[in-house]
C-alpha positions in Angstrom: -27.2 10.7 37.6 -27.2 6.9 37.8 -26.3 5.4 34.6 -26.5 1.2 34.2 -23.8 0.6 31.6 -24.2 -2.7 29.4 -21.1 -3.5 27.6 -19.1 -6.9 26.2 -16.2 -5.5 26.6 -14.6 -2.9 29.5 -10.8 -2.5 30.9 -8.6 -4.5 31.4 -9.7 -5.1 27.7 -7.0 -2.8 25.7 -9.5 -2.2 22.6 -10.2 1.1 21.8 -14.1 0.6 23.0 -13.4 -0.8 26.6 -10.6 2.2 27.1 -13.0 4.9 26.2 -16.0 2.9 28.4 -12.6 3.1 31.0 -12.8 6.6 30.6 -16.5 7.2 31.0 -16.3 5.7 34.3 -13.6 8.1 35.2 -14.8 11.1 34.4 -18.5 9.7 35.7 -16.9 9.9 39.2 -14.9 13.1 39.0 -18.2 14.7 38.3 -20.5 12.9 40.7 -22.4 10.2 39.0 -22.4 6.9 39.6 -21.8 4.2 36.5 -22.8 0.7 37.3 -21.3 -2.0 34.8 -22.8 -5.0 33.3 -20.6 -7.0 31.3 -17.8 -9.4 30.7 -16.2 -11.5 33.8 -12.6 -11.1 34.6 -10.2 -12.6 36.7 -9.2 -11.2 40.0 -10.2 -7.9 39.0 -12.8 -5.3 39.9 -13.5 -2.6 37.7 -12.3 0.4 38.2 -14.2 3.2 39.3 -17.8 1.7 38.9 -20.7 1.8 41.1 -20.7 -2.1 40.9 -20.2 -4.5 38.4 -22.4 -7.6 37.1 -19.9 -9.7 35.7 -21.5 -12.3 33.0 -20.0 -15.6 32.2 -19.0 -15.7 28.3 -17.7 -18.0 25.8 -14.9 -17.3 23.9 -15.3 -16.9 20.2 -13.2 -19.1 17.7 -12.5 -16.6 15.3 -11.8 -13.4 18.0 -10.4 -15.4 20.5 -9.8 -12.1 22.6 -13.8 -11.6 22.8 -16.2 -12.8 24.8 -19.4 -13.3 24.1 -21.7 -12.4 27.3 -24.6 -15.0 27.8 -28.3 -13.6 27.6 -28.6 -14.2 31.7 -29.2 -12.0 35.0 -29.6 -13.9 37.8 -31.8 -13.2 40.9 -29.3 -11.7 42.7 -27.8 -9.4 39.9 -31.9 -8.1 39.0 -32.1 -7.2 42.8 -28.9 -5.4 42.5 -30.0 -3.2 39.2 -33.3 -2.7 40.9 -31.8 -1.3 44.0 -29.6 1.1 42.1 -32.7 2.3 40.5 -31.0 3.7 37.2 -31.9 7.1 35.8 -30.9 5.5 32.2 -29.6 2.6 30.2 -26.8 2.6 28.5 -26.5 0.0 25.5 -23.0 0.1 24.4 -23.3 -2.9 22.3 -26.0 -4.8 19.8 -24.6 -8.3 20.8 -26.3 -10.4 23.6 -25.5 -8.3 26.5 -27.5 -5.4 24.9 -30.3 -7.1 24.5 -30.0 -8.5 28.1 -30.4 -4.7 28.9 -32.4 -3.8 26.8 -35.2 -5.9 28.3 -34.4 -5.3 32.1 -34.8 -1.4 30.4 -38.1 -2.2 29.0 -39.8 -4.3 32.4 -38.4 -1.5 34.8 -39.7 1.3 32.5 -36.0 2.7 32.4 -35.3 5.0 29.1 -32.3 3.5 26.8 -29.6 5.3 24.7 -27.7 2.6 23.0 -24.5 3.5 21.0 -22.6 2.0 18.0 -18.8 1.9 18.0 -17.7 -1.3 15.9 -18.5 -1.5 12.4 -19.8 -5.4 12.4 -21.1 -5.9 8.6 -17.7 -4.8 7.3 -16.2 -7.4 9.7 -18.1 -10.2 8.5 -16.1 -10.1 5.0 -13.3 -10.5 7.2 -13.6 -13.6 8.7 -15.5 -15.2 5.4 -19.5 -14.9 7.0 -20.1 -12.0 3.8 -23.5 -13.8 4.1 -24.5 -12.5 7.0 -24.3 -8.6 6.2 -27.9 -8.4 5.4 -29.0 -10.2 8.3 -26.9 -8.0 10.7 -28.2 -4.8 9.1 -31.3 -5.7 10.5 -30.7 -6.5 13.1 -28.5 -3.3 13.7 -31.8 -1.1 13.1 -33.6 -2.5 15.2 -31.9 -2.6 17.9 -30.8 0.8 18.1 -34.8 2.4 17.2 -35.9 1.4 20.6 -33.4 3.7 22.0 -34.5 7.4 23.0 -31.0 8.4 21.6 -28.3 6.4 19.9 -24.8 7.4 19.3 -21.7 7.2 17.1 -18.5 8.7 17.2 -18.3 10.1 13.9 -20.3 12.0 10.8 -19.3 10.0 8.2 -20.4 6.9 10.2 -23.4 8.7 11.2 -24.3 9.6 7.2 -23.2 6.0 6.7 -26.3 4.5 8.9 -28.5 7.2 7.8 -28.0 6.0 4.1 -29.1 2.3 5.8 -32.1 3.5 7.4 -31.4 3.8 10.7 -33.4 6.1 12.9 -32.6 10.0 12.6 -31.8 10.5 16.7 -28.0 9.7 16.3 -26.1 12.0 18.0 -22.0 12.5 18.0 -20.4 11.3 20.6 -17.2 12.4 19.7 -13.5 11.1 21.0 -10.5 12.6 22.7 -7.2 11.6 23.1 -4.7 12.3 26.6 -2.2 14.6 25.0 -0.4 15.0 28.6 0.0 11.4 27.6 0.4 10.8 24.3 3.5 13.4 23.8 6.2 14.0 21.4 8.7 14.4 24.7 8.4 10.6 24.7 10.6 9.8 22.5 13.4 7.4 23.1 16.5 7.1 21.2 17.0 3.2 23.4 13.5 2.3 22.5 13.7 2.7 18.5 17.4 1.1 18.3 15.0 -1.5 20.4 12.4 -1.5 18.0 14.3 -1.8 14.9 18.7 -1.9 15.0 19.7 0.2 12.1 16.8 1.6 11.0 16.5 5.2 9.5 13.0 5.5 9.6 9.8 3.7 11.6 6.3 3.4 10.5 4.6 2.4 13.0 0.9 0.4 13.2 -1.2 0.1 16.7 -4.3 -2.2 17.2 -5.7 -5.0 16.5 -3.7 -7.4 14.1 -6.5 -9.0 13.0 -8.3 -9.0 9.5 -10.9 -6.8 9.3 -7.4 -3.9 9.6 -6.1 -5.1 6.4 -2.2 -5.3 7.8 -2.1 -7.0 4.3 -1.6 -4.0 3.0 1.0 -2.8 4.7 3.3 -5.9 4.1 2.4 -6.0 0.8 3.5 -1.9 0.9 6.9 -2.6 2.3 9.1 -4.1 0.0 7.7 -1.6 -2.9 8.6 1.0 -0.3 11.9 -0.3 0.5 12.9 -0.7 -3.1 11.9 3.1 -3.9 14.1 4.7 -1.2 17.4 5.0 0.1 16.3 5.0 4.0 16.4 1.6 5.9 12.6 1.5 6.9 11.3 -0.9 9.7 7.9 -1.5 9.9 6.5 -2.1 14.1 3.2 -3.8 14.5 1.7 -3.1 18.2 -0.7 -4.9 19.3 -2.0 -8.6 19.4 -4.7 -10.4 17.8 -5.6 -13.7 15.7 -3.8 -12.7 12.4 -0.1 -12.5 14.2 0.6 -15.9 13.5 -0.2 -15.6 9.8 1.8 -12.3 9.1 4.6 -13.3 10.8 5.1 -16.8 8.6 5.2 -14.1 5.8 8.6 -12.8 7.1 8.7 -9.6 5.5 11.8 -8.1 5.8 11.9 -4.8 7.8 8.8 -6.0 9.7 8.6 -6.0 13.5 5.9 -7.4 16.0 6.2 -5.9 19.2 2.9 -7.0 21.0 0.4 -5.6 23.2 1.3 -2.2 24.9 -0.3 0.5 27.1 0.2 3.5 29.3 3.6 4.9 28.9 5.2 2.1 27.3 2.1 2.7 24.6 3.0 6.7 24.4 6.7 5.6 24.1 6.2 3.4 21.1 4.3 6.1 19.1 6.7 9.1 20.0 9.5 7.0 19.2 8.7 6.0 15.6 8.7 8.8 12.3 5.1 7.9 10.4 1.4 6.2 11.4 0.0 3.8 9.0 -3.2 2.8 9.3 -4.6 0.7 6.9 -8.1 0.0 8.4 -11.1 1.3 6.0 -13.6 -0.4 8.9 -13.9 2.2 11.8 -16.1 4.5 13.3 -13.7 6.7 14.6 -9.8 5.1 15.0 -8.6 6.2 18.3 -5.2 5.5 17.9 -4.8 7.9 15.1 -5.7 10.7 17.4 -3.0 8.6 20.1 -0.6 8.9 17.2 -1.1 12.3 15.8 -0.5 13.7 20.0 2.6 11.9 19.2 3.6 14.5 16.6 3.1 11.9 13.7 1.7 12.4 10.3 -0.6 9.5 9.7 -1.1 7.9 6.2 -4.8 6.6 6.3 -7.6 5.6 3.8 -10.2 8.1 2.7 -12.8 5.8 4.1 -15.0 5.7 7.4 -14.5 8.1 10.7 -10.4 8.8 9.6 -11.9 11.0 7.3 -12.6 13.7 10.0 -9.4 13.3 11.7 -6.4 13.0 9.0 -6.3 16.3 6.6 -4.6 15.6 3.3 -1.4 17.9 3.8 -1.7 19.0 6.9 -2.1 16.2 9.8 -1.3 13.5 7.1 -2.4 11.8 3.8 -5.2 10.0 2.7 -5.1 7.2 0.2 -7.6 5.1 -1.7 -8.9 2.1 0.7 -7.9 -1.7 -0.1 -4.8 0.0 -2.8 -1.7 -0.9 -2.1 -0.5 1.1 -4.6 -1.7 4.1 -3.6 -0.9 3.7 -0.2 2.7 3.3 -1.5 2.6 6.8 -3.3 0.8 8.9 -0.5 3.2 7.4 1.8 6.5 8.0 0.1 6.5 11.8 0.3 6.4 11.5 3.8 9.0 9.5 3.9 11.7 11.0 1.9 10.9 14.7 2.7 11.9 15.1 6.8 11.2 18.6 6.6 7.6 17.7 5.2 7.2 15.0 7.4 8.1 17.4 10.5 5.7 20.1 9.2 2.9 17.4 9.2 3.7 16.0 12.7 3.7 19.3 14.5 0.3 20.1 12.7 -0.9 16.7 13.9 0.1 17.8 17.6 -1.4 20.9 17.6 -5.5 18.9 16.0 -5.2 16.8 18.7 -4.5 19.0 21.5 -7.7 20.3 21.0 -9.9 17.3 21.4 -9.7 16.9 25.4 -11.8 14.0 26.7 -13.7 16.6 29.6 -15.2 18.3 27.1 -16.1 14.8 25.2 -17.7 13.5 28.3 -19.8 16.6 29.8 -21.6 16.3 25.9 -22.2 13.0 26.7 -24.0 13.7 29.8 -26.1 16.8 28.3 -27.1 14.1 26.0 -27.8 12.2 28.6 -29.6 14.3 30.5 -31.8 15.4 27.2 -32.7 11.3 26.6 -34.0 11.5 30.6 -36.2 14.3 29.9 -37.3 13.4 27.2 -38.9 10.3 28.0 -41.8 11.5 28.9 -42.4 14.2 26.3 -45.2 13.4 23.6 -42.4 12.7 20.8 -41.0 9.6 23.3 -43.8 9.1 24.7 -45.6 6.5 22.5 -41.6 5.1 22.1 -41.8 4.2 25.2 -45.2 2.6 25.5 -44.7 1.0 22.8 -41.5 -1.0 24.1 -43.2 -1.5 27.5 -45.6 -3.0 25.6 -43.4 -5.8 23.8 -41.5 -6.7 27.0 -45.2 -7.6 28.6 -45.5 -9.4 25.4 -42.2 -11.4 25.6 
């Protein structure tokens, strides 16, 4: 199968969307297809693994400054390349202007679409202070994905979530899975953590974004309550990079550590070296790096909100607390601290979920799906689907 992948983001990107897009590629070739990729331009680098790659100029935004925003443009040269790879499918994996770039070259060569949604972008908007904008990116969220044959999302509770908003009833799960060769508890380094944090007992530990929209507020509002109710020296390491470092850091929360952008085995090291997962994020589809931390053999403390909820078990791969309460997260969060043996219990539990979601298995549903959106293209349910956008892209 040939599949034309539009994206605004891919490796060496180290957001959880352009790793598993990484991925897709990988497995893609292992398995005989070939993934051509349409999306972001960067620097001296090809992308690994892909059939070729249309790399689209983009301006940076000035409130995500590690996004780019794709222009709305294929050139001469980059239609005659999608035309001569003659795609068996589109896929959309993103509503911003690079979908809809696809989505039209779809549309004039008659090509069916699955389109997939991965970032939660309303929730984001309150954020970075555009909460007016919600409505208008509902909207334009629906229709987007209802001229796709199938759309996707990583979770059920995301997948109830846009059912609740109208969207079309052709999602399908397409699920995550972590590499727990990888992501191990054998990782763990006594060097790193005296590293990480001199003298500390315990580390909680935080990986992603540091950005607003994952409410790291929370957790350095959450330190010096936990600090004051126990008797163990607790660091708290931030991994990752993003445009709310600066501000955190001129908080200067004691106990707090910023230990920037990590991957590969330097990323498994960090998690299998520190004693609990925080995440305070009540925004995501899925989380990825809870699944990276719970290979890990950590417990993760989580809110009861979004795609989490299918992932962290209250009592046996962690604890769930009430989204945006700092107090709360304080008192789910304590027992795991001051109870090793509970803590331990929790961990191994943690190991043992997320050695059974294995990305092969993640990625041959993917391609059944695929497969099922080919087919059905031209059965009488898609049928008038597809006339009908054929029809507006002879009309725009």
């Amino acid at each position: 199968m040939r599949i034309a992948l539009f994206t605004d983001t891919f490796v060496p990107s180290l957001n959880g969307v352009a790793r598993v897009l990484g991925l897709l590629v990988e497995h893609a070739n292992r398995c005989g297809h070939e993934v051509g990729v349409i999306g972001p331009s960067v620097e001296d680098r090809d992308w690994p693994g892909a059939a070729f790659h249309i790399q689209l100029p983009g301006i940076e935004l000035p409130f995500y400054r590690e996004f780019k925003a794709c222009l709305p443009h294929l050139g001469r040269d980059d239609r005659g390349t999608l035309d001569a790879f003659e795609p068996d499918l589109v896929h959309l994996a993103t509503e911003a202007l690079v979908g809809l770039v696809g989505r039209s070259w779809a549309r004039s060569a008659r090509v069916p679409t699955v389109s997939s949604y991965c970032t939660n972008f309303p929730d984001y908007m309150a954020g970075y202070r555009m909460g007016l904008l919600e409505g208008p990116v509902w909207s334009h969220l629906r229709r987007f994905h209802e001229s796709a044959v199938l759309s996707f999302c990583p979770s059920e509770a995301t997948r109830s979530e846009l059912m609740k908003r109208g969207f079309h009833d052709r999602f399908r799960i397409w699920g995550r899975g972590v590499d727990s060769r990888l992501f191990h508890p054998a990782k763990r380094s006594d060097d790193l953590r005296r590293s990480l944090a001199p003298g500390a007992d315990l580390i909680l530990l935080y990986v992603g974004r540091i950005a607003p929209e994952k409410r790291l507020d929370l957790l350095l509002d959450a330190m010096p309550h936990l600090q004051a109710r126990t008797p163990q020296r607790l660091a708290l390491v931030l991994v990752g990079g993003g445009p709310a470092v600066e501000g955190l850091a001129a908080r200067e929360v004691d106990g707090v550590h910023f230990a920037g952008y990590r991957s590969g085995e330097d990323l498994a090291a960090h998690y299998a070296s520190s004693d609990l997962f925080l995440f305070p994020s009540d925004t995501e589809t899925f989380g990825q790096v809870v699944t990276e931390a719970m290979a890990s053999g950590l417990p993760v403390v989580a809110p009861a909100r979004g795609g989490v909820v299918e992932t962290v078990r209250t009592n046996e791969t962690g604890i769930l607390f009430e989204p945006g309460s700092v107090e709360d997260l304080v008192e789910r969060a304590l027992p795991l601290i001051e109870d090793g043996a509970l803590r331990n219990r929790l961990g191994i539990e943690a190991r043992n979920a997320a050695e059974g979601r294995g990305w092969h298995s993640v990625f041959d549903q993917l391609f059944a799906d695929y497969e099922d959106a080919v087919h059905g293209w031209n059965a009488p349910v898609t049928r008038q689907l597809r006339d009908r956008t054929t029809a507006t892209a002879i009309l725009e």
